[in-house]
C-alpha positions in Angstrom: 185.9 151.9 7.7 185.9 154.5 11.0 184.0 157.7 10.8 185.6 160.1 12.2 184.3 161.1 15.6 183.9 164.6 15.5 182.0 164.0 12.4 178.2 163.9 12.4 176.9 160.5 12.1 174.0 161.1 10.2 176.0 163.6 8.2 178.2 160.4 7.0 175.2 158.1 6.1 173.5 161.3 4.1 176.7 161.4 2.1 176.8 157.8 1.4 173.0 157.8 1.0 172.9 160.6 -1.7 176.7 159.8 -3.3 175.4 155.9 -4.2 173.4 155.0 -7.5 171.9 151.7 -7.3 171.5 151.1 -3.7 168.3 149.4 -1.9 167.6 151.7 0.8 165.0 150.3 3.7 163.9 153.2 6.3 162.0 151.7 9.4 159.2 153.5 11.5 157.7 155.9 8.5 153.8 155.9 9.1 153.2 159.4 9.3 151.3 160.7 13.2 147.9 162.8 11.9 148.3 166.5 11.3 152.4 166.1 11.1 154.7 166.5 8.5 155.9 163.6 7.0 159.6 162.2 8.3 160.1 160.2 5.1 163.9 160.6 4.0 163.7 159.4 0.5 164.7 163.2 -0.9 167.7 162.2 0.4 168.7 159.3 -1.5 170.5 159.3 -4.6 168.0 159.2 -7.4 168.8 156.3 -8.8 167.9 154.0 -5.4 165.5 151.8 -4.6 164.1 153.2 -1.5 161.4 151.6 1.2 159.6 153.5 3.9 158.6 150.7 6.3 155.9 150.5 9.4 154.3 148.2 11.2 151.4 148.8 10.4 149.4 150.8 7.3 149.2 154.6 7.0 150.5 157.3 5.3 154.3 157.0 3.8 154.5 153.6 4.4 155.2 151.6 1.1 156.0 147.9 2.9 154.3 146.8 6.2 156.8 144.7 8.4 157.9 144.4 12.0 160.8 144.9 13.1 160.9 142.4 15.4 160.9 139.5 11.6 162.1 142.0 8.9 163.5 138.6 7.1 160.0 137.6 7.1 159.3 140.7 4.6 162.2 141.3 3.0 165.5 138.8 2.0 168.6 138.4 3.7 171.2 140.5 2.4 168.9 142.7 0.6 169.5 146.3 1.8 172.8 148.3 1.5 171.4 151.4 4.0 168.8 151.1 6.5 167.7 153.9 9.0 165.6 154.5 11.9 164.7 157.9 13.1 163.2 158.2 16.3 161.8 154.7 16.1 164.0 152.6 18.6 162.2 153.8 22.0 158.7 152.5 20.0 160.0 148.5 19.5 159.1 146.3 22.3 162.1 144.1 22.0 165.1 146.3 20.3 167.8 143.4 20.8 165.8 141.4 18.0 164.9 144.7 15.8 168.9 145.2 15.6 169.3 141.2 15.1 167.0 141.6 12.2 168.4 144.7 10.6 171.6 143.3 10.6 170.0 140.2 8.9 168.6 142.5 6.0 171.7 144.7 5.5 174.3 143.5 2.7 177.7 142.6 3.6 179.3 146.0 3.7 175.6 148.2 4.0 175.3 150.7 7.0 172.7 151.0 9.5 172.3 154.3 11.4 169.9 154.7 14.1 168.6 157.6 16.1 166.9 157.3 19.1 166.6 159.1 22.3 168.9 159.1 25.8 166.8 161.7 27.9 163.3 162.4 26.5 159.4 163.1 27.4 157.3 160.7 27.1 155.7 160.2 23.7 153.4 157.5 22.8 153.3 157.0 19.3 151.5 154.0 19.5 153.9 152.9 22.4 156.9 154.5 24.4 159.2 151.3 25.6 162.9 152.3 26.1 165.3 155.2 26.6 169.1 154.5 25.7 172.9 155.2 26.4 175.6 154.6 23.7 176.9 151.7 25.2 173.2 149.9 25.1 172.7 151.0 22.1 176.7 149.4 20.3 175.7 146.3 22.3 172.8 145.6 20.6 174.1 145.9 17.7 177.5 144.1 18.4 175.6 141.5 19.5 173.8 141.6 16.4 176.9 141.1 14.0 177.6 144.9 13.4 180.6 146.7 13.7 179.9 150.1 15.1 181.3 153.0 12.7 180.6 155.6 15.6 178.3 156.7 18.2 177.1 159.7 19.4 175.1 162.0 22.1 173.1 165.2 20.3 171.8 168.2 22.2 172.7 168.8 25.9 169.3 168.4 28.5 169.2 168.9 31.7 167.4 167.2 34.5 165.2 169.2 36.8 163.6 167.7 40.1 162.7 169.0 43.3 163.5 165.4 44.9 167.5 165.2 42.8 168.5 168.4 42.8 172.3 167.9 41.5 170.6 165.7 38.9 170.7 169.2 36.9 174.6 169.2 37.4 174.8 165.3 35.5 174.9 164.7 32.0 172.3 164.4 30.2 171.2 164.4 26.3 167.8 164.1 24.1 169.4 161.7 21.3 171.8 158.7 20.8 172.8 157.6 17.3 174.9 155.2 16.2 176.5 154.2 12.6 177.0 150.5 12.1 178.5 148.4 8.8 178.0 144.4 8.3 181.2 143.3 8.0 181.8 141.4 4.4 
């Protein structure tokens, strides 16, 4: 199934998410940062799902602890039908294997939608590892078994230094997301 590309990415997995009784529903990187808000997407899951917010470690709206880097250590194979990842990519030490995993978890025929960021400030929260492009971002999960729905760039950036100036004049962006489905 192609999403259209003009269409929002994580627009399309919402719909899906909220439209789908039943479904097993695993979001990744939910242990809420002290004195924020929690990120925790489970309103938006039809009511009738099984949903799992998912961190490495304990804390606050985290209902399972697992890595990323051996979710089929934690949970089966085949298990999940959605699985997201907000802001969560740039924080795994090896993403190729996070993306491996995912795919391992997701049913034949689940998404995966991730958002991560392109051009960004630092922010270690516990760890800052990785910035990416669409094209890293469909090759890891190509490589991991997925068939990319769709990929996207959100919210224009620019790029101010002294030492680059026409580094203002490139392209530039503060998130990359991409929609993926296990084939059946």
């Amino acid at each position: 199934m192609a999403v259209d590309a003009e269409r929002n990415l994580y627009s399309a997995f919402c719909d899906r998410l909220a439209s789908t009784a039943g479904q097993r529903v695993l979001e990744l990187g939910t242990k809420r940062i002290a004195g924020s808000p929690s990120t925790v997407r489970r309103r938006l899951a039809h009511p009738e799902s099984t949903y799992v917010a998912s961190d490495f470690e304990e804390g606050e709206d985290v209902d399972v602890v697992a890595d990323a880097h051996a979710l089929s250590e934690t949970f089966e194979r085949d298990s999940f039908d959605m699985i997201l990842a907000c802001s969560t990519f740039e924080h795994i030490q090896r993403p190729w294997i996070a993306a491996k995993e995912m795919a391992a978890v997701t049913k034949p025929g689940g998404w995966i939608y991730v958002q991560t960021h392109h051009t960004f400030p630092l922010h270690a929260h516990p760890n800052d590892y990785f910035r990416f492009s669409r094209e890293a971002l469909e090759f890891l999960f190509v490589d991991a078994g997925m068939s990319v729905l769709g990929s996207a760039y959100e919210f224009p950036a620019r790029i101010v230094t002294e030492r680059i100036p026409e580094a203002e004049r490139l392209p530039a962006w503060l998130n990359v997301d991409i929609l993926c489905e296990k084939p059946a």
